[in-house]
N, CA, C and O of each residue as an XYZ file, in Angstrom:
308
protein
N     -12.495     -3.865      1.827
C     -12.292     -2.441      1.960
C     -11.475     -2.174      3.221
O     -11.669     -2.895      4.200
N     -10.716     -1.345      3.261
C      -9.918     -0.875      4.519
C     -10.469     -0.313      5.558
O     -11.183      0.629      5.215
N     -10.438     -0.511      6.803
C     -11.073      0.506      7.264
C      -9.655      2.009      8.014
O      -8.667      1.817      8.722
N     -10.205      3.345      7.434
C      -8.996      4.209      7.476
C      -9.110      4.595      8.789
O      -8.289      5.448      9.126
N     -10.123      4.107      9.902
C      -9.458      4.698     11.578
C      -8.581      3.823     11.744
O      -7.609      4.120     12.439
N      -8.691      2.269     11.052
C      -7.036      1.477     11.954
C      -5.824      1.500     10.846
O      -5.733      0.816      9.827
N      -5.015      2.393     11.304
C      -4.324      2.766     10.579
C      -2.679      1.933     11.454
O      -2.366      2.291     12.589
N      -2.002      1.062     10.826
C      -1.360      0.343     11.464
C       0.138      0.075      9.950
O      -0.045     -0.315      8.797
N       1.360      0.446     10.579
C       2.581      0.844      9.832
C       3.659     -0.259     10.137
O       4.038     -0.519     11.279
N       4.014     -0.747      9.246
C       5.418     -1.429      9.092
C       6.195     -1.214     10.856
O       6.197     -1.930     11.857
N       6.720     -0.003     10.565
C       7.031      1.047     11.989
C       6.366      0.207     13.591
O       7.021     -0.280     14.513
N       4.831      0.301     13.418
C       4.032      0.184     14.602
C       4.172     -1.475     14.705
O       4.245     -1.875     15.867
N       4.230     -2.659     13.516
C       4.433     -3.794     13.613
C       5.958     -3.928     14.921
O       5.882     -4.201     16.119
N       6.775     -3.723     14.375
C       8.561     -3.847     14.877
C       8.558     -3.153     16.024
O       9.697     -3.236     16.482
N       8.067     -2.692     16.529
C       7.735     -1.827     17.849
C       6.868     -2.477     18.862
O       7.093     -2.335     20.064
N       5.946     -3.142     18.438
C       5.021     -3.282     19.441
C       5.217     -4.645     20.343
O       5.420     -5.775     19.898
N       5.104     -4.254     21.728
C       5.579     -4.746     22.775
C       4.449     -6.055     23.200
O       3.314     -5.910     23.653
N       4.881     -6.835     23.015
C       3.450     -8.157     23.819
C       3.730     -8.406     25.446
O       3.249     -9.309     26.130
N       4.435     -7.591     25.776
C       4.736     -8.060     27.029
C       5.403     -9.459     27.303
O       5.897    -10.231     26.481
N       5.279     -9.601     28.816
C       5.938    -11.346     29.354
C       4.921    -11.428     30.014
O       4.221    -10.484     30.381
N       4.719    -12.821     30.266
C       4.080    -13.621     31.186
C       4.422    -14.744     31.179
O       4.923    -15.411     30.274
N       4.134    -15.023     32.311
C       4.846    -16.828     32.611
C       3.991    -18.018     31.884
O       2.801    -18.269     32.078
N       4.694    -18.543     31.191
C       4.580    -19.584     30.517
C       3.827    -18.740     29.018
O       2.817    -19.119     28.425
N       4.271    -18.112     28.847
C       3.613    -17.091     27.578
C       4.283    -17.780     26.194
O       4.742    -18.902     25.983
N       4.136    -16.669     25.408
C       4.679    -16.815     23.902
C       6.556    -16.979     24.235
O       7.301    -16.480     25.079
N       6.739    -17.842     23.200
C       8.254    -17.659     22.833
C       8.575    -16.610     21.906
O       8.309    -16.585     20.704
N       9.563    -15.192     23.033
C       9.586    -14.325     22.877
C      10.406    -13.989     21.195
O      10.103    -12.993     20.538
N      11.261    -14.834     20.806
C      11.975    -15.133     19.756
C      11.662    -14.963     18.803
O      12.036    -14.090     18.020
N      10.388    -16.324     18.582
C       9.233    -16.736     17.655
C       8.414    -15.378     17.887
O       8.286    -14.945     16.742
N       7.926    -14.669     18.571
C       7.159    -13.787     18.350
C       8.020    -12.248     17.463
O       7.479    -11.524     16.627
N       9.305    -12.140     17.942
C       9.846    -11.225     17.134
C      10.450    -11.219     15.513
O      10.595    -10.425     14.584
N      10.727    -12.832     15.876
C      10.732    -12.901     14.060
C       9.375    -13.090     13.099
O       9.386    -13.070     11.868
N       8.263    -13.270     13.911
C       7.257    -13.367     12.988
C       6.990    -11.873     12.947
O       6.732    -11.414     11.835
N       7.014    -10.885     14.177
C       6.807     -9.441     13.441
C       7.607     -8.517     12.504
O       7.347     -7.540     11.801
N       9.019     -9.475     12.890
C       9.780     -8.810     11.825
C       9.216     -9.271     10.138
O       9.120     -8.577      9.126
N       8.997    -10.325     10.311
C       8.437    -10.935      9.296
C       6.981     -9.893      8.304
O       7.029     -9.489      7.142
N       5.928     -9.749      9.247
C       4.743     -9.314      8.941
C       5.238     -7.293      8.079
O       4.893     -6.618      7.109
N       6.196     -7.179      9.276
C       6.759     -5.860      8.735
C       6.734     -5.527      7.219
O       6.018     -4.749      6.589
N       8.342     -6.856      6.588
C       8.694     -6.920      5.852
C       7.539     -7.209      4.845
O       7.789     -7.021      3.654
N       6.094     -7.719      5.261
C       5.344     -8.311      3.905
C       4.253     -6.938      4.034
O       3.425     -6.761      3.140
N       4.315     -6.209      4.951
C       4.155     -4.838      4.933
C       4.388     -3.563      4.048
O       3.785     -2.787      3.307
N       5.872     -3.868      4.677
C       6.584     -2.941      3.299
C       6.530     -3.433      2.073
O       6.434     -2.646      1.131
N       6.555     -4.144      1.961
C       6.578     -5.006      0.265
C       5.108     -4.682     -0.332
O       4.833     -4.364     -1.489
N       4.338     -4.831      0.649
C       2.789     -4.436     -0.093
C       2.649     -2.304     -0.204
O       1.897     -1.535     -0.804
N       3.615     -2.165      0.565
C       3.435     -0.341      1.189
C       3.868      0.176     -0.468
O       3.110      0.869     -1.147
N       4.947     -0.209     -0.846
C       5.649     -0.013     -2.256
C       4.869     -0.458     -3.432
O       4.872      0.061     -4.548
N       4.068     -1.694     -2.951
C       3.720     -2.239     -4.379
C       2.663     -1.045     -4.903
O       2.601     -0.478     -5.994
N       1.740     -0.869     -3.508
C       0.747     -0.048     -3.573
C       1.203      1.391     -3.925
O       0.352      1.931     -4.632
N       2.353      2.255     -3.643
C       2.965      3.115     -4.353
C       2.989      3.236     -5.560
O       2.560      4.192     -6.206
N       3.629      2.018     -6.058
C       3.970      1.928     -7.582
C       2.558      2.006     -8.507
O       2.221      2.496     -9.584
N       2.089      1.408     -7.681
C       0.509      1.173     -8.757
C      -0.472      2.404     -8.517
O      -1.232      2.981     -9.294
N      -0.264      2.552     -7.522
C      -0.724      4.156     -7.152
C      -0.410      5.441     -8.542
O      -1.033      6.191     -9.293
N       0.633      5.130     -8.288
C       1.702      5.973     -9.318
C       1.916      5.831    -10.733
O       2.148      6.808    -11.445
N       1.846      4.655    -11.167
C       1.109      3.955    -12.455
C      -0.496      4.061    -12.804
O      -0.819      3.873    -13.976
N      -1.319      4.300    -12.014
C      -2.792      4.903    -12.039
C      -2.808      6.052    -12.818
O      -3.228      6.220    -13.963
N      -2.325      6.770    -12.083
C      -1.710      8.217    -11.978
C      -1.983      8.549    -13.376
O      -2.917      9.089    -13.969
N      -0.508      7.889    -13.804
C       0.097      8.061    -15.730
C      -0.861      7.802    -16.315
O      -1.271      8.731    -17.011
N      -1.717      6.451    -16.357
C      -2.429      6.418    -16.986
C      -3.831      7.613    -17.210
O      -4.296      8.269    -18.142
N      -4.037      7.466    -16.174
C      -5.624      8.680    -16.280
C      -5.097      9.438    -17.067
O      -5.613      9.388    -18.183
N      -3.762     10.565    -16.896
C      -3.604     11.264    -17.383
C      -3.311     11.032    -19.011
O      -3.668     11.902    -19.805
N      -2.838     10.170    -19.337
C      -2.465      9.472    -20.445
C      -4.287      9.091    -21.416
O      -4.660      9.177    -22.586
N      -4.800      8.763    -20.384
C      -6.306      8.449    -20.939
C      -6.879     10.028    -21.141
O      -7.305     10.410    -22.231
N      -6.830     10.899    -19.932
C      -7.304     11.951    -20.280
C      -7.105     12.778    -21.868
O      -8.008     13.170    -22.608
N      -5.394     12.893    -22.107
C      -5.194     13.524    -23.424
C      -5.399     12.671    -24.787
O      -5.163     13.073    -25.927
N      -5.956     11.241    -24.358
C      -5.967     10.397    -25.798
C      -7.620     11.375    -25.844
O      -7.909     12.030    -26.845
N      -8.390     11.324    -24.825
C     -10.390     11.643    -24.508
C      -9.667     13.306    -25.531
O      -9.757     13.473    -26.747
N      -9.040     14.229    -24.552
C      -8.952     15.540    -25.508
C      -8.878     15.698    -26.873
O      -9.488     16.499    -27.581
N      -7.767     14.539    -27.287
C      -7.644     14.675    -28.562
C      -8.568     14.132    -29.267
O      -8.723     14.903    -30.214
N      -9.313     13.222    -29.382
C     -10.617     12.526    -29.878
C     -11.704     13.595    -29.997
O     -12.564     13.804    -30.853
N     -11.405     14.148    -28.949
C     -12.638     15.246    -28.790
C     -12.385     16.203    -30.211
O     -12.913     16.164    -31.322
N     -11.541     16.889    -29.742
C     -10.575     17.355    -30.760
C     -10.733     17.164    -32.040
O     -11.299     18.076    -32.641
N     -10.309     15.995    -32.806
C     -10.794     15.526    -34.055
C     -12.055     15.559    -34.551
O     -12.233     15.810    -35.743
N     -13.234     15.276    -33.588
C     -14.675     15.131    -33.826
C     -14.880     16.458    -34.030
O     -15.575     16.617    -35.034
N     -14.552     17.551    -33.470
C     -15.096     18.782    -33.577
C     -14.305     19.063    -35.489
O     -15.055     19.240    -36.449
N     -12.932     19.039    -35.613
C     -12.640     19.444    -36.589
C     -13.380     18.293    -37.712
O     -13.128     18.446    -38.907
N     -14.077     17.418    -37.381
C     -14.602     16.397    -38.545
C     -15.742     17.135    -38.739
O     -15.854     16.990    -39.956
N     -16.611     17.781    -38.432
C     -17.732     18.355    -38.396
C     -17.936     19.689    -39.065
O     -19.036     20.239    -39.021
């Protein structure tokens, strides 16, 4: 489950600063792996759109098959 107070964006990945320190991370390696994490970010930000959005159709799609069923049963009666 997510938790929705840490709310953390593609955006906030590519931005965020680790600082320097001596004998620290290789600053390089650290920016292509966030560019990296970004990108598998966005790729999940969209997927979750799409399917979001494909949910969507369906309910509604399920809803009017439920109306019309309904529908029929009453006129079968």
């Amino acid at each position: 489950m997510i938790d929705e107070a840490f709310h953390l964006t593609p955006l906030d990945v590519r931005r965020y600063d680790f600082g320097r320190a001596i004998r620290g991370y290789n600053p390089a390696r650290v920016d292509q792996f966030r560019d990296q994490v970004a990108e598998v970010m966005e790729r999940l930000t969209r997927l979750h759109q799409d399917h979001d959005s494909k949910s969507r159709r369906l309910h509604a799609t399920l809803r009017q098959f439920l109306d019309t069923a309904q529908e029929l049963n009453r006129a079968l009666r």
